[in-house]
LUMKEDO-314806 format. One line per 3 residues: number of its first residue (from 0); their letters; for each residue x, y, z of C-alpha. Coordinates in steps of 0.02 Angstrom, whole numbers, always signed. Example, Ala and Ser with C-alpha at 12.3 -4.5 7.8 and 13.67 -1.06 7.14 Angstrom:
BEGIN
0	as	+615:-225:+390; +684:-53:+357;
//
This chain:
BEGIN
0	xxx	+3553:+7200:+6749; +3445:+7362:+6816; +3509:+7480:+6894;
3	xxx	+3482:+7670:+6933; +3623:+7776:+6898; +3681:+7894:+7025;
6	xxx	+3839:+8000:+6998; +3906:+8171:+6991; +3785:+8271:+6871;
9	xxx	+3934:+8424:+6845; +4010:+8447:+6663; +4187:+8386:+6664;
12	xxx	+4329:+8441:+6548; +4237:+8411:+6387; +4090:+8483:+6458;
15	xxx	+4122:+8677:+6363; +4114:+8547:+6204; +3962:+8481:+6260;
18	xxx	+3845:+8630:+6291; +3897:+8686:+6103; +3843:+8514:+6037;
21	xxx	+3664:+8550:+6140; +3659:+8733:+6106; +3664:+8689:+5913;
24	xxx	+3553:+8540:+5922; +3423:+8630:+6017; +3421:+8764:+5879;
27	xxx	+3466:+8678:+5696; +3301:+8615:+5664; +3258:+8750:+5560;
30	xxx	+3426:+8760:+5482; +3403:+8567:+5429; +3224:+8632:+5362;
33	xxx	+3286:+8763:+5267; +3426:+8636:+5190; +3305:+8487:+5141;
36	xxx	+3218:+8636:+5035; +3358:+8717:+4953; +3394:+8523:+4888;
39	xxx	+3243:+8476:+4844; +3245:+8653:+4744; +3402:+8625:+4672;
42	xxx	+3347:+8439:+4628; +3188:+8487:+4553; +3292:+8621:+4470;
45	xxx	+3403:+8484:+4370; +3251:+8376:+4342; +3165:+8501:+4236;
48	xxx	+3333:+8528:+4153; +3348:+8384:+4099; +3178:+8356:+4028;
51	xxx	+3170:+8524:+3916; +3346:+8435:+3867; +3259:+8290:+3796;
54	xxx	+3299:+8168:+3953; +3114:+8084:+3941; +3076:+8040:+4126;
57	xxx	+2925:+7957:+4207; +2826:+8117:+4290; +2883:+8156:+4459;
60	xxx	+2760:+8167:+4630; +2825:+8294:+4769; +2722:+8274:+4920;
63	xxx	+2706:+8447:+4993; +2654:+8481:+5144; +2480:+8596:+5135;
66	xxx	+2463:+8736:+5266; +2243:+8715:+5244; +2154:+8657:+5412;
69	xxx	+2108:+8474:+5362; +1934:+8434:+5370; +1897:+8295:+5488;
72	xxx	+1818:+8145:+5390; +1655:+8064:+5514; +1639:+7932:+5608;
75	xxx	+1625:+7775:+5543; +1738:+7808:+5406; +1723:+7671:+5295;
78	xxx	+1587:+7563:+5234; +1627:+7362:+5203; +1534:+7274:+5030;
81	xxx	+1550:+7115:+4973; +1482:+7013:+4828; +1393:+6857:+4842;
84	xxx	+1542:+6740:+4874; +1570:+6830:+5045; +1494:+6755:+5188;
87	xxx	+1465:+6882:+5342; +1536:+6771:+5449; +1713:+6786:+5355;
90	xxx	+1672:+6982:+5353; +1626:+6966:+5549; +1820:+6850:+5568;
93	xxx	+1892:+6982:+5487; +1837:+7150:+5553; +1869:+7053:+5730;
96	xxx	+2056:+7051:+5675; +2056:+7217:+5599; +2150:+7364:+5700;
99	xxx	+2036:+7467:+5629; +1890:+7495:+5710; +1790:+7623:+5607;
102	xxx	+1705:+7516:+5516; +1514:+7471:+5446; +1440:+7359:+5323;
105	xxx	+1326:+7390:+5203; +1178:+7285:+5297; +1199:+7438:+5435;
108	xxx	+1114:+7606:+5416; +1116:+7771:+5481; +1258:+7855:+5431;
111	xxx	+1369:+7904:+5263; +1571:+7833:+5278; +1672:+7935:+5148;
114	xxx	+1771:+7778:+5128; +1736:+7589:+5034; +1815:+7435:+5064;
117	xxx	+1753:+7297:+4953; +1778:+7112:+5031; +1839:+6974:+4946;
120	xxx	+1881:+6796:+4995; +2066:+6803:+5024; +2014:+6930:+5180;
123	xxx	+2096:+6795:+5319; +2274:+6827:+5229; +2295:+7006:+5257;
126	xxx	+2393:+7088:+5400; +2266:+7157:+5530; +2329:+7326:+5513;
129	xxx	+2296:+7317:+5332; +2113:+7441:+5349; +2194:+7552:+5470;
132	xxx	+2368:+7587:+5351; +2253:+7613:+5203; +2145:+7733:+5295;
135	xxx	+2284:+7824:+5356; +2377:+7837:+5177; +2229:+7860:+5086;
138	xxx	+2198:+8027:+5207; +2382:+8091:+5228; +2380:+8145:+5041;
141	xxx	+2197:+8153:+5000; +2184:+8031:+4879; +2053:+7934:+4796;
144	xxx	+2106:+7752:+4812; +2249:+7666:+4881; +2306:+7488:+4842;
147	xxx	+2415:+7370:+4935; +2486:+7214:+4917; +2645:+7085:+4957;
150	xxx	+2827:+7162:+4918; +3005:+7125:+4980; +3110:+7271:+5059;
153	xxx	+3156:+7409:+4919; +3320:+7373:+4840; +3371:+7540:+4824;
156	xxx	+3392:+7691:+4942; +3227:+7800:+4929; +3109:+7637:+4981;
159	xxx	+2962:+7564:+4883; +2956:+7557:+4695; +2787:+7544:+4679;
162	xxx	+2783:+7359:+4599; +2670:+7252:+4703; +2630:+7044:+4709;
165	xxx	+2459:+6984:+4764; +2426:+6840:+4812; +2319:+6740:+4700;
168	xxx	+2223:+6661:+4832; +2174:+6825:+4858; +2015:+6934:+4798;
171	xxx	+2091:+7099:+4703; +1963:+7178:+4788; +2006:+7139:+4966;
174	xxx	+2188:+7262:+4944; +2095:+7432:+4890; +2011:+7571:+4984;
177	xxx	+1919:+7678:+4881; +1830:+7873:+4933; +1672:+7901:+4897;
180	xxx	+1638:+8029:+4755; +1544:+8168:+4808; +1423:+8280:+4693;
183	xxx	+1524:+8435:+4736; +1688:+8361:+4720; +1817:+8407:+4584;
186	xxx	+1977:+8320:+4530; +2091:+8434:+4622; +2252:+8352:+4570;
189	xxx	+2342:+8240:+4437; +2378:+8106:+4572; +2238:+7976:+4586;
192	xxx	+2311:+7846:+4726; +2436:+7755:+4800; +2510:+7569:+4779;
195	xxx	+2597:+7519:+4945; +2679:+7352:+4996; +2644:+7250:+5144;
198	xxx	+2817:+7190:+5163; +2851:+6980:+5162; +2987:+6857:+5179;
201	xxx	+3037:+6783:+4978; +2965:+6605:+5039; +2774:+6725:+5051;
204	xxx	+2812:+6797:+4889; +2838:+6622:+4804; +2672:+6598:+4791;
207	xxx	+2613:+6780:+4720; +2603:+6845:+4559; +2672:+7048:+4499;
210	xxx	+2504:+7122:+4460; +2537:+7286:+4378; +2391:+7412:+4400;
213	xxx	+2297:+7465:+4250; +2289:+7651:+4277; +2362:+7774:+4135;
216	xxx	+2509:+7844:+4227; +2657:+7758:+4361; +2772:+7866:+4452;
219	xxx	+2843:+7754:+4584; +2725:+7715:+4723; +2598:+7844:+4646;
222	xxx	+2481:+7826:+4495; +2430:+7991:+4398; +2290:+8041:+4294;
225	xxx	+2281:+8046:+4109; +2364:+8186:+4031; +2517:+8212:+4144;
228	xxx	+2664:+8220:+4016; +2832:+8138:+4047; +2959:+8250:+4127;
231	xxx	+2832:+8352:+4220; +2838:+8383:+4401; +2665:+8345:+4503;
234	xxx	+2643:+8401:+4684; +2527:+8295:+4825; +2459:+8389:+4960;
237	xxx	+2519:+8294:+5119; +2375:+8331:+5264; +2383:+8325:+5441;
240	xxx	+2340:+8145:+5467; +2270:+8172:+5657; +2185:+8326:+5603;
243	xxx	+2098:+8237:+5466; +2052:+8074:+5587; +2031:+8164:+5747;
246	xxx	+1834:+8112:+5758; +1867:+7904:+5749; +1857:+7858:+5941;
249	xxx	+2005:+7815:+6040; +2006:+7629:+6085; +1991:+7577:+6247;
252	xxx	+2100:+7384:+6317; +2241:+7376:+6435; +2389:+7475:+6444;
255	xxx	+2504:+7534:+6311; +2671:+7558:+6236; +2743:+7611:+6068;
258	xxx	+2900:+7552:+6021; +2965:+7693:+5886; +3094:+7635:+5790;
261	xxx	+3173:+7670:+5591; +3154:+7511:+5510; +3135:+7320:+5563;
264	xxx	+3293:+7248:+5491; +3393:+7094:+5543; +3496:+7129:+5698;
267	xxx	+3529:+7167:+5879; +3403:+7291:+5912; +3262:+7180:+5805;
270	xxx	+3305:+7034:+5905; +3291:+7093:+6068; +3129:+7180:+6048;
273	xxx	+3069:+7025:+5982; +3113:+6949:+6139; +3034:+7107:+6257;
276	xxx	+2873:+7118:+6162; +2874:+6909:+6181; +2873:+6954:+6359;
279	xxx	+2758:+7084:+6393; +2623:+7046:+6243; +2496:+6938:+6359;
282	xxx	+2483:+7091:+6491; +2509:+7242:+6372; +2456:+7304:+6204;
285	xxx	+2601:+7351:+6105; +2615:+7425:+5937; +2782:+7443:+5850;
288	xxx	+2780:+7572:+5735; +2927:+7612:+5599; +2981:+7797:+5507;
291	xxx	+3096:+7737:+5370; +3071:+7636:+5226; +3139:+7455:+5219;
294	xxx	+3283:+7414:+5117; +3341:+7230:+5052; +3519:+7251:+5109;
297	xxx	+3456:+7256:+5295; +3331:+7123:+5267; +3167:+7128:+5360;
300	xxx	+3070:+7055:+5534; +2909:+7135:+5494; +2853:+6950:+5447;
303	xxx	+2911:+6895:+5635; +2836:+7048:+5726; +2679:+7026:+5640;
306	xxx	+2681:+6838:+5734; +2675:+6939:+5898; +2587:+7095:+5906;
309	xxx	+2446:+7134:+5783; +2493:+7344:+5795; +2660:+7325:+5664;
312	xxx	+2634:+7496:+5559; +2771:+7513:+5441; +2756:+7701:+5422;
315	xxx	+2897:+7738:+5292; +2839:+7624:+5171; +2651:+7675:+5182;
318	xxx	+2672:+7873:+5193; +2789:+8007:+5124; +2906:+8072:+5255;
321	xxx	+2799:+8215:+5286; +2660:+8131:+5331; +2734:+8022:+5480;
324	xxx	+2739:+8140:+5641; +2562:+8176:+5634; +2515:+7983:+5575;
327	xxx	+2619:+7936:+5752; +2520:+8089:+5852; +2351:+7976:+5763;
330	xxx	+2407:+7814:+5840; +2461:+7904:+6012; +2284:+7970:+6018;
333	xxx	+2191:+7839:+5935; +2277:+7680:+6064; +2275:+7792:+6211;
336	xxx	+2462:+7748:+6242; +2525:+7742:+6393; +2744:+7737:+6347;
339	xxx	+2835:+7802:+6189; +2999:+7703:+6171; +3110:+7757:+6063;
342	xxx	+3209:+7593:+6020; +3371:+7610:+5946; +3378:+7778:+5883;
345	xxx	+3261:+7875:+5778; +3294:+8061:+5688; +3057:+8061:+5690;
348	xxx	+3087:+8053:+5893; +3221:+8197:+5915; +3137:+8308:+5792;
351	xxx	+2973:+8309:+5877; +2980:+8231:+6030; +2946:+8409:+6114;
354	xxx	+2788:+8437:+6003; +2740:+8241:+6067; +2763:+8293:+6253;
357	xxx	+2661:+8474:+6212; +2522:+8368:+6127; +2497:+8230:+6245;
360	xxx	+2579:+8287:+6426; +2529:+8118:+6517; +2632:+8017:+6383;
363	xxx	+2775:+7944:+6483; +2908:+7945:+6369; +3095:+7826:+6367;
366	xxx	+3219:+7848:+6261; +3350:+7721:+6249; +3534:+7744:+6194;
369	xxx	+3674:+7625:+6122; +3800:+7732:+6134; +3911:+7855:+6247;
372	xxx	+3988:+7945:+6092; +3933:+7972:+5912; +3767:+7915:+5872;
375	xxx	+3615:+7985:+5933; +3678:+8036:+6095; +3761:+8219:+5982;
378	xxx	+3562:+8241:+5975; +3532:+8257:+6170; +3499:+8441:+6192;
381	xxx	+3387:+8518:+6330; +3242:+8497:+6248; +3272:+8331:+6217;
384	xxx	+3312:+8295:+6394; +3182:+8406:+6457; +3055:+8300:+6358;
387	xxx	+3116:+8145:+6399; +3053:+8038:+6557; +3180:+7900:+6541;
390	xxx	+3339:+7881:+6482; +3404:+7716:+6477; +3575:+7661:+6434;
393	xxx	+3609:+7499:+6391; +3786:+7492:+6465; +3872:+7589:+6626;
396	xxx	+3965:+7717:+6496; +3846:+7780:+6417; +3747:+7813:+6604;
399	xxx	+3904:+7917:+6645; +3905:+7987:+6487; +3744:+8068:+6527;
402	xxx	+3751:+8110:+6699; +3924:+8161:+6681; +3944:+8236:+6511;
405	xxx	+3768:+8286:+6462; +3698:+8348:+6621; +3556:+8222:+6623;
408	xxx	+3476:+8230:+6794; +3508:+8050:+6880; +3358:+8008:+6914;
411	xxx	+3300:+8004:+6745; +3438:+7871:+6693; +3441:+7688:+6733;
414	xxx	+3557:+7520:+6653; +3475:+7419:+6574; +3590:+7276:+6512;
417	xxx	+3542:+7151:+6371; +3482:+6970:+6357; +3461:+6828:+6258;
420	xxx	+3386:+6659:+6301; +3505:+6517:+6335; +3496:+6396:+6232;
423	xxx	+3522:+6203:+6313; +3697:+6145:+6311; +3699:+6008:+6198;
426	xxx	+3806:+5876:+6199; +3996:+5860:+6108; +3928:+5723:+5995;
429	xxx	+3784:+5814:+5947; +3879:+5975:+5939; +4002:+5898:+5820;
432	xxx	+3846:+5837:+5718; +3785:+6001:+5683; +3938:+6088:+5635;
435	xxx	+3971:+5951:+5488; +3761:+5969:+5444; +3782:+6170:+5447;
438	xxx	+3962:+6178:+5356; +3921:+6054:+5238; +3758:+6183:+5192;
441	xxx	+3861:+6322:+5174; +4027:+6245:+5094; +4118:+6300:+5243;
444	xxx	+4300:+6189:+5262; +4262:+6054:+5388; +4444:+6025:+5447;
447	xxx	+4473:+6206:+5488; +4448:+6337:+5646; +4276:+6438:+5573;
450	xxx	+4285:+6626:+5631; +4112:+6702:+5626; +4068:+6891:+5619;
453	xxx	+3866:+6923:+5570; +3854:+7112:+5564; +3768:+7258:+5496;
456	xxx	+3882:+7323:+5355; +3908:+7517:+5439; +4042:+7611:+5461;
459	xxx	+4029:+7580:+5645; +4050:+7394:+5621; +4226:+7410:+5534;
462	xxx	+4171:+7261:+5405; +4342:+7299:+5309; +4420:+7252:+5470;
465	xxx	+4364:+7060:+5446; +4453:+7039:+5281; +4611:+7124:+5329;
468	xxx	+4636:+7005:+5487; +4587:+6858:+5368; +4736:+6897:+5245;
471	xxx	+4848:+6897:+5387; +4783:+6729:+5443; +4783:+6646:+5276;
474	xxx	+4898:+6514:+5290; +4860:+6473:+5489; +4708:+6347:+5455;
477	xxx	+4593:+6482:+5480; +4397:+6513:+5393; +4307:+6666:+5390;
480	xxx	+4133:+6689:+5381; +4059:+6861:+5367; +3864:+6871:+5347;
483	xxx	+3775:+7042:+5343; +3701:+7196:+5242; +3686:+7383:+5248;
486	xxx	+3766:+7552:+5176; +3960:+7470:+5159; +3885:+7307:+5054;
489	xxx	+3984:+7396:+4897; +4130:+7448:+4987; +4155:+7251:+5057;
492	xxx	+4126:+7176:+4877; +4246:+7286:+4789; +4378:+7233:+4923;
495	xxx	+4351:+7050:+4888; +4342:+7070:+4710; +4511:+7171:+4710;
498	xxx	+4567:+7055:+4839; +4472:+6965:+4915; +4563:+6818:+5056;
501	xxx	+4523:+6639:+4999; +4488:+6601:+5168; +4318:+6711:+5163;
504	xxx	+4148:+6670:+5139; +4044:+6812:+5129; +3842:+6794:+5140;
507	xxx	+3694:+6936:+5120; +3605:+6985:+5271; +3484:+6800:+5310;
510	xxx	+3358:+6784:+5440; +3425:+6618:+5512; +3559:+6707:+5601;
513	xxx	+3556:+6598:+5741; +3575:+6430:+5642; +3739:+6498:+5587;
516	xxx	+3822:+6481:+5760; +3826:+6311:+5744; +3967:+6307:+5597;
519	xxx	+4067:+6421:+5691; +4220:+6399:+5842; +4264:+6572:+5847;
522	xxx	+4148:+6745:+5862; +4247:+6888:+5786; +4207:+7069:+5815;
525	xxx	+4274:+7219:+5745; +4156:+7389:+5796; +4221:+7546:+5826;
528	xxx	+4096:+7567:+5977; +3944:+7459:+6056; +3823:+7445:+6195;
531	xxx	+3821:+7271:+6217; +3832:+7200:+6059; +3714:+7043:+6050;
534	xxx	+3784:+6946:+5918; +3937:+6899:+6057; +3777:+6867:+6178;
537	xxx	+3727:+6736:+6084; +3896:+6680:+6034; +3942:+6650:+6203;
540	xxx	+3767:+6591:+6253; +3826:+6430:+6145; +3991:+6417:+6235;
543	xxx	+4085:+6499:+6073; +4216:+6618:+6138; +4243:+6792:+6062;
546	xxx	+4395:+6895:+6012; +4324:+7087:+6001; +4387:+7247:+6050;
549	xxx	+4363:+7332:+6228; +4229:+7438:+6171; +4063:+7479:+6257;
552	xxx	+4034:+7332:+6403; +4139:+7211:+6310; +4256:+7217:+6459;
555	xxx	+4108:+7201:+6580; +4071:+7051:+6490; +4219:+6957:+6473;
558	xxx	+4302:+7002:+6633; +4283:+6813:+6706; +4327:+6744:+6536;
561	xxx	+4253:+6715:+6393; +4385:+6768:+6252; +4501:+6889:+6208;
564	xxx	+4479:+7077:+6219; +4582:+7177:+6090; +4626:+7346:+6177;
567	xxx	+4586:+7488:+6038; +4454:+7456:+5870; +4564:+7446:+5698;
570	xxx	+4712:+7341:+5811; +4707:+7226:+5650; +4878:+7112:+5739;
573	xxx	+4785:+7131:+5911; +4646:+7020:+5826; +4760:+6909:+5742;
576	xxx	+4837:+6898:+5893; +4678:+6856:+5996; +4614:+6716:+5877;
579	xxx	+4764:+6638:+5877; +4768:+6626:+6063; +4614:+6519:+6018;
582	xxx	+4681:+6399:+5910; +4696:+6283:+6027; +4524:+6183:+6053;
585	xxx	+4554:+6180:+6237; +4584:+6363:+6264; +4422:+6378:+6160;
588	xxx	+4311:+6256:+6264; +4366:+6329:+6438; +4339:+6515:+6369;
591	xxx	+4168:+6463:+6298; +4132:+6371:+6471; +4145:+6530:+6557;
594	xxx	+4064:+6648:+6419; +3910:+6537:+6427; +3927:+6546:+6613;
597	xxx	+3923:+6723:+6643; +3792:+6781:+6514; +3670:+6646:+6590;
600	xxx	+3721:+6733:+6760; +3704:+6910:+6698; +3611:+6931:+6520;
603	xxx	+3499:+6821:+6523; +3315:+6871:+6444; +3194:+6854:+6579;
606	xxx	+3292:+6960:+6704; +3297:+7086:+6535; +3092:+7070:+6518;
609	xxx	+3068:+7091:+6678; +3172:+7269:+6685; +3114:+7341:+6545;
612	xxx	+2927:+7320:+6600; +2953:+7419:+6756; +3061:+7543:+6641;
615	xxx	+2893:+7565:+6529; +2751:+7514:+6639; +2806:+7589:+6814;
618	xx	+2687:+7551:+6938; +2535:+7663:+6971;
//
């Protein structure tokens, strides 16, 4: 549900608190500066240590930001060949696709791109922002080519390695932009280019091959020139990526929103801007743009996006965090957008969402929030709130929270509840069906009561929670099933290795989510806070009742039924307590009944579409 918040705008008692928080948020930018360089000093410190020590270490690339004005490259900016094999019409089909729009081929005349693109026949498999995220990484650091191909999410906690997969339906040729050479130009630096991944589900990566690229030198995503010696420390000059594009044309169509957001995992936030951007897509352009890179523990929907909106531009993969404001002020310029919406947090949008509003003072600009405590809310300072058009909070607490605590003016704030589509109610027999199909797939006990909890593995989620409340329910006929990924994935195994419950199955992060509800009775939830958390949306969508503390709008939700709500999070025998009050299959089917009841009432995702577009696209 919609609604605009109207309330009393005065600080209360925590309010001294509060103006601290803003006063140092508003000012610690340059603190936070000054500490990512005294690390990356100190880091680059040991490094060299430990190579004069005899530590033999692959060379290491700094990007550095470079205070030079950026010369702006001309328009068109690259130039398309292709050998004999290429037919112009599959050149024509593919520059149609293309985002980028800068673009020539060799049969045209009249003008001298500083950039070459050489078509092969694999051209219909690449993403269609695949010219317009080489351009943009090939500029941000000056180099001389840049490669891309297939990868999964990095498995570690700095983003891509480097190692690519092509496809071998596809021509080499068709993943590399190359610069020109010019008569005057001199190799200015030991890095030569860039490999980047386009990011792909492990059923796409089945049929590629690892290509490893023949150049003398790999340091991660970067390849160097000959000469650079183990051990040594190389810096890239990072450019000012709308400086150095500011000449390509903006591009006219309809109107416009960016959805900003860190990464495109498996979850909540994914899901329902999925469902928004399913919505709005035939009246809107939309591009969904992402800051961090991805990581395998969170999975990945860039595959899924990708189905919907051609503008997906994973950002943190493609560019060094330097790089990324002024790639974002590029596509704010270049797509004449209409909306920033920062979805789900995003440490890009409170850093320089002034510096957005300065540059482009038209841009309406919506911020939305998850939380009335912790989180990204400690950023809102008056900048912040100054800058912002819209805030929009996806429950009633965190609209008081800031009216009431943070001085937000009201009119600024609106509710904005979630939805999910409701799914037909299917039948007992055929219900019954499925759960033996699903269990059976995932060696789940087909005699017992099946507690689900499908989670992000975060502190906030309380994933330790799950297996204490399992231990205590050991002997009571009782299954859980706990399916998710993130930061605590170590912290969870080492529990269930020390000790792990014999009444747990435990499952990585999996894109079939949804599939999963069908093996379960029972949606458990353990989160030290929420908005409106909707992995219980769907849950109860399906008639499965919930047991999950009163957190967020939980209590909104489940005040006509629907489960049990635990009073405080971490009230491990309050959650025993509550799924035990569900043992009983009829308890279970009436709660469900009404769960299903009210969210296709209240949450449901048209009514969701439909308040979100006048959020973004007011009307003129």
């Amino acid at each position: 549900m919609r609604r605009s918040f109207s309330g009393p705008t005065e600080l209360r008692s925590q309010g001294f608190r509060y103006r601290v928080q803003a006063l140092f948020w508003e000012h610690n930018r340059p603190l936070r500066a000054l500490g990512r360089r005294v690390r990356r000093v100190l880091s680059l410190a040991v490094y060299s240590l430990r190579g004069r020590l005899g530590n033999v270490s692959p060379p290491r690339v700094v990007p550095t930001p470079t205070p030079s004005e950026a010369v702006a490259i001309p328009h068109p900016a690259i130039v398309i060949t292709a050998g004999q094999s290429v037919s112009a019409e599959l050149i024509s089909s593919f520059l149609d696709q293309q985002t980028e729009h800068s673009v020539i081929t060799t049969s045209e005349t009249g003008s001298s791109p500083e950039f070459v693109f050489s078509a092969g026949k694999g051209l219909d498999g690449l993403p269609f922002t695949h010219l317009e995220s080489l351009l943009m990484a090939t500029c941000a650091e000056d180099l001389e080519w840049t490669v891309a191909g297939w990868a999964e999410p990095a498995p570690g906690r700095f983003g891509p390695s480097g190692r690519i997969a092509r496809d071998p339906e596809l021509d080499e040729a068709s993943s590399v932009l190359v610069k020109l050479p010019h008569a005057d130009r001199r190799d200015r630096q030991a890095v030569t280019g860039r490999a980047v991944p386009h990011l792909s589900s492990a059923a796409r990566l089945a049929n590629c091959v690892d290509s490893a690229e023949p150049f003398s030198t790999a340091s991660g995503v970067y390849r160097l020139r000959h000469g650079v010696r183990p051990g040594s420390i190389v810096r890239s000059p990072v450019r000012d990526v709308e400086a150095v594009l500011q000449d390509l044309p903006a591009v006219d169509g309809p109107r416009t929103a960016l959805f900003l957001l860190p990464y495109l995992a498996v979850g909540g936030a994914e899901k329902l801007l999925l469902a928004l951007i399913h919505g709005l897509r035939d009246r809107y352009r939309l591009l969904v743009v992402t800051t961090d890179p991805h990581l395998s523990s969170l999975g990945q929907t860039v595959d899924t996006f990708r189905e919907l909106t051609s503008h997906v531009y994973t950002l943190g993969d493609w560019l060094p965090p330097e790089a990324i404001p002024s790639a974002l002020r590029h596509l704010l310029r270049r797509w004449r957008v209409e909306s920033l919406v920062c979805w789900n947090g995003n440490i890009c949008f409170y850093d320089h969402v002034d510096a957005i509003k300065r540059r482009f003072p038209s841009i309406r600009i919506v911020n939305q929030l998850y939380n009335h405590s912790g989180g990204w809310i400690e950023h809102y300072c008056p900048t912040v709130m100054k800058s912002t058009d819209l805030h929009i909070a996806i429950n009633t607490r965190i609209a008081h929270a800031l009216a009431d605590e943070r001085a937000v003016p009201a009119a600024k704030i609106t509710a904005i509840h979630h939805g999910v589509d409701i799914p037909v109610e299917q039948s007992a027999e055929r219900r019954d069906v499925l759960k033996h199909e699903r269990r059976e797939a995932l060696d789940l006990p087909q005699d017992k009561v099946v507690v689900g909890t499908f989670i992000r593995m975060h502190p906030q989620k309380r994933p330790l929670d799950v297996i204490r409340v399992a231990r205590d329910l050991v002997n009571d006929g009782v299954h859980f099933l706990l399916v998710g990924g993130g930061p605590l994935d170590a912290a969870v195994d080492d529990e269930l290795r020390r000790d792990g419950p014999p009444n747990l199955t435990r499952l990585p992060m999996r894109g079939d989510v949804l599939d999963l509800y069908d093996a379960i009775d029972i949606c458990l939830l353990t989160s030290s806070f929420e908005g409106l958390p909707v992995f219980l949306l769907d849950g109860l969508a399906r008639a499965i009742p919930c047991v999950a503390p009163g957190v967020g709008d939980i209590p909104l939700l489940l005040e006509d039924g629907g489960g049990v709500v635990v009073d405080t999070p971490g009230n491990i025998d309050g959650l025993v307590s509550g799924i035990r009050e569900l043992m009983d299959p009829d308890r279970r089917r009436r709660e469900g009944h009404r769960g299903r009841f009210q969210v296709s009432a209240r949450f449901g995702a048209e009514r969701f579409v439909s308040d979100y577009e006048t959020a973004i696209f007011p009307k003129r």
